[in-house]
C-alpha positions, -999 to 999 in steps of 0.1 A, spaced: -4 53 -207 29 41 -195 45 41 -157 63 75 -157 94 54 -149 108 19 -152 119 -13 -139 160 -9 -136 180 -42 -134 205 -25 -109 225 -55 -99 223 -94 -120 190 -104 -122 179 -75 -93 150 -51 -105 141 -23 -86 118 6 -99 129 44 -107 98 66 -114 92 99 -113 82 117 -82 58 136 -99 38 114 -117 44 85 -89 49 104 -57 37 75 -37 66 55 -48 93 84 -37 110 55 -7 118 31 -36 139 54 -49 157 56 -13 163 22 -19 177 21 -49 215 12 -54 222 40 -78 246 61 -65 229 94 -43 253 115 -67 236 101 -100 200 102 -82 206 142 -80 225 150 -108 195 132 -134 169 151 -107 183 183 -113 192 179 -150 154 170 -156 143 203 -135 168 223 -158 154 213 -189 118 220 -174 133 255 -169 141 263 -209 117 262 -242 120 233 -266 134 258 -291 164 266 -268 170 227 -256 170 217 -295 189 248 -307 219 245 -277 257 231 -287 259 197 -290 281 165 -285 274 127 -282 251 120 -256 278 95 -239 302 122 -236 276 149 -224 259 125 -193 299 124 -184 313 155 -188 277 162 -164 296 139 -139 273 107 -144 289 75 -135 297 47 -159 269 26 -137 241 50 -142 254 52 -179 250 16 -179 222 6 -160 195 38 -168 209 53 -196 220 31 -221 190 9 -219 162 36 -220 178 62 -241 196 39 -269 160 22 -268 147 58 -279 168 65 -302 177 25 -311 210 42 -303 226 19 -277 260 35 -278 243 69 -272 260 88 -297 228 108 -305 226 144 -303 231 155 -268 207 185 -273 182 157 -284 186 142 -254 179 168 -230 147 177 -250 137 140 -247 141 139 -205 122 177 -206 93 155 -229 93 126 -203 96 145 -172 68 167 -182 48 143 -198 35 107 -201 41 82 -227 7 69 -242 -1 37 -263 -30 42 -288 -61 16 -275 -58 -14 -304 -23 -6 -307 -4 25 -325 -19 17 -363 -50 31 -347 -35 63 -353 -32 62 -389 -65 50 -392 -84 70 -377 -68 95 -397 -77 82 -424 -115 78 -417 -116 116 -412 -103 118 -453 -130 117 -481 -134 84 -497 -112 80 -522 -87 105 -510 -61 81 -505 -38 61 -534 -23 31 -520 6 7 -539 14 34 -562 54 44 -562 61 84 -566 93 82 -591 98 121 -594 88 157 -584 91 182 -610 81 218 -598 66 239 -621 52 276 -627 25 279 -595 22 236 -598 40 206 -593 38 178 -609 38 140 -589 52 115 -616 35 79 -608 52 46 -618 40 39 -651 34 70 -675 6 85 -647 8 121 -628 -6 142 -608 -8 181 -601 -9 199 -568 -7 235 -558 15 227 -527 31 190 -518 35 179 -484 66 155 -488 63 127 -452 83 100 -462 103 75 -449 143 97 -453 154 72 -480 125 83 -501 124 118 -492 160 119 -501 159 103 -531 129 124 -547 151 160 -536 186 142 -543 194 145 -513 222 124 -497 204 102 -467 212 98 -434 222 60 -423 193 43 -410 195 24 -377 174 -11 -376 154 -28 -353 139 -62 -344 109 -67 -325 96 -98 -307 67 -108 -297 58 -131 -267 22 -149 -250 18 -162 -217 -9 -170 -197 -4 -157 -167 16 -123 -167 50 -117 -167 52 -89 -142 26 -61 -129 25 -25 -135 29 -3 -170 66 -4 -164 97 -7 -195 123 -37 -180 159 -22 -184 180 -52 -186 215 -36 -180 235 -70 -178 257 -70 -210 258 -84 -237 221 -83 -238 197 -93 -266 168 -69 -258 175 -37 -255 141 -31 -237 110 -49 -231 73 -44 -220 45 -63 -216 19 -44 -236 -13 -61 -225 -6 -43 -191 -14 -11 -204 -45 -28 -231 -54 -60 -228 -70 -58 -260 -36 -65 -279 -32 -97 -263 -47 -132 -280 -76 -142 -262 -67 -154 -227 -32 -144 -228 -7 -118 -220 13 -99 -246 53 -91 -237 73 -69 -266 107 -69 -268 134 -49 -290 168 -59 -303 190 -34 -314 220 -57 -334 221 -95 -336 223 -96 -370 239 -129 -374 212 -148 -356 182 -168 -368 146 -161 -358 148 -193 -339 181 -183 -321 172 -146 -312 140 -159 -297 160 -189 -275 188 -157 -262 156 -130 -254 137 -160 -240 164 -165 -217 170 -128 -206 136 -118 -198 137 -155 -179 168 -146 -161 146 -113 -146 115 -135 -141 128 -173 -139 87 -182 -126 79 -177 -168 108 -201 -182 79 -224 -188 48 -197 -201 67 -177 -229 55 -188 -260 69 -172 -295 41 -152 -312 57 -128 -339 93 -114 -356 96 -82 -373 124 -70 -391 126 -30 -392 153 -18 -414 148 19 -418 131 23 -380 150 58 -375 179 78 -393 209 84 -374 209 116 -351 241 127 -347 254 161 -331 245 193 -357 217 168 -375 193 197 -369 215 223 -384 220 199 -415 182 193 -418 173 232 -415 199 240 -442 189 220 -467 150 227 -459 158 260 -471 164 253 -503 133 233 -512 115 244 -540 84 267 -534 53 250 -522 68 223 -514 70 210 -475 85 187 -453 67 166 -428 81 136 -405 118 128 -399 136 152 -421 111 179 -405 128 179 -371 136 150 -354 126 108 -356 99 100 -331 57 96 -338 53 128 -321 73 149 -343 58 131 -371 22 142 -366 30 174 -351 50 181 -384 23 170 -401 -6 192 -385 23 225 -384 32 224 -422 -7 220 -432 -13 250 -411 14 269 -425 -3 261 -461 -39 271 -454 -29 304 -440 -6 306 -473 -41 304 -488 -37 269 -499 -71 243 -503 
């Protein structure tokens, strides 16, 4: 699991942590010492307690706004906006101009100061394997492009690239939103895009399970970790592992975004200007659809109108994040089987 918290580049090149008290309460005097303003320090304390204080139906379901204009209408300053907000929010929504959904928001801070953020041992495709080791042999179809649903009288029928189909009694639809949207002509949301290095080195980077929030801008990296602190197993042999992720910087090579992140998470930690070593660069172009205020509302309406038997898992079913994608998942398969549905 991750630090319930994270490392806050408060001033150039100054880190200081900001955890939670409840999951860290032995840390409680950093946050004495931190150079956040006491106002902001109480205001995102008693925000977070709020949210603890309502169900996730009520949080999700409240009016909404941008999330920039919410944290200042809540009397956040531009500093905390820039320094906490900004960097560990627009990371979670790859949103960095925190336009997002301010209901969204507030049901995020509820998840993460009730709970702890967890990394799958071996990384997260762990989780859709082991998923898939529970399924009977041959269960799963891979490389095989769905061109068209066509609902039918108590069936519908899956039409397969070339002239092949299937038949099901119920479909459970979980997509990336292009697809989805494509198969129930549907108009899709915009996608926001990611890229993702990753760094060795052999001696680490920092200590502790702790997200870096570089707040100096412009910045490169939105965020970055170093993942073999939480499981050293994803780390070459001998080595440390350090992710970092780029919202923009579309212009720049591989080469060139590597030389500007390099020199960012150098300018926090100037003793590994010599270890970094470039490992990997991936390119995520449909990483998360665009959440903007009333998404929900948009999602729900059009939801109802699906043909019978017929379900929505992932994204579309709620909102964009891994946990919403397998609790989907498991809530829409329940709702068939009690249906009556094998």
């Amino acid at each position: 699991y991750l630090g319930a918290g994270a490392l806050v580049e408060e001033s150039r090149g100054s880190l200081h942590c900001v955890s939670s008290p409840f999951f860290h309460p032995g840390r409680l005097p950093e946050l004495f010492r931190s150079r956040l303003p006491w106002s902001d320090r109480l205001r995102l304390g008693w925000l977070a307690l709020s949210t603890l204080a309502c169900s996730d139906q009520k949080l999700l379901g409240a009016p909404a706004n941008r999330t920039r204009e919410f944290l200042l209408e809540e009397g956040f300053s531009e500093q905390m906006i820039a320094s906490f907000f900004e960097p560990f929010f627009g990371g979670v929504f790859l949103d960095p101009d925190l336009e997002t959904d301010s209901a969204l928001f507030r049901y995020y801070l509820k998840m993460f100061a009730s709970g702890r953020a967890f990394l799958p041992r071996g990384g997260m495709a762990r989780l859709g394997t082991q998923l898939a080791a529970q399924l009977p042999e041959g269960t799963i179809r891979y490389g095989t492009t769905v061109r068209a649903l066509e609902p039918g009288p108590g069936r519908i029928t899956i039409h397969l690239e070339g002239d092949a189909s299937l038949e099901a009694t119920a479909v459970i639809m979980a997509c990336d939103p292009p697809t989805s949207c494509r198969l129930l002509d549907w108009p899709a949301p915009p996608s926001r895009s990611t890229r993702v290095l990753y760094f060795s080195s052999p001696e680490p980077v920092y200590e502790g399970k702790w997200l870096v929030l570089p707040s100096k801008k412009p910045r490169f990296a939105q965020h970055f970790i170093q993942l073999s602190n939480i499981d050293p197993t994803l780390a070459p042999p001998g080595q440390h592992l350090l992710s970092a992720t780029v919202l923009g910087a579309p212009c720049l090579t591989e080469r060139e975004l590597f030389a500007a992140v390099k020199a960012e998470i150098t300018g926090l930690f100037p003793q590994t200007a010599r270890l970094l070593v470039n490992l990997r660069h991936f390119e995520i172009p449909l990483a998360q659809p665009a959440q903007p205020p009333g998404f929900r509302k948009t999602y729900q309406s059009r939801r109802q109108h699906l043909p019978p038997r017929l379900r929505l898992a992932g994204d579309l079913a709620g909102n964009a994040s891994l946990q919403n994608a397998l609790a989907s998942g498991q809530n829409v398969a329940r709702d068939l089987i009690r249906e009556g549905y094998r």
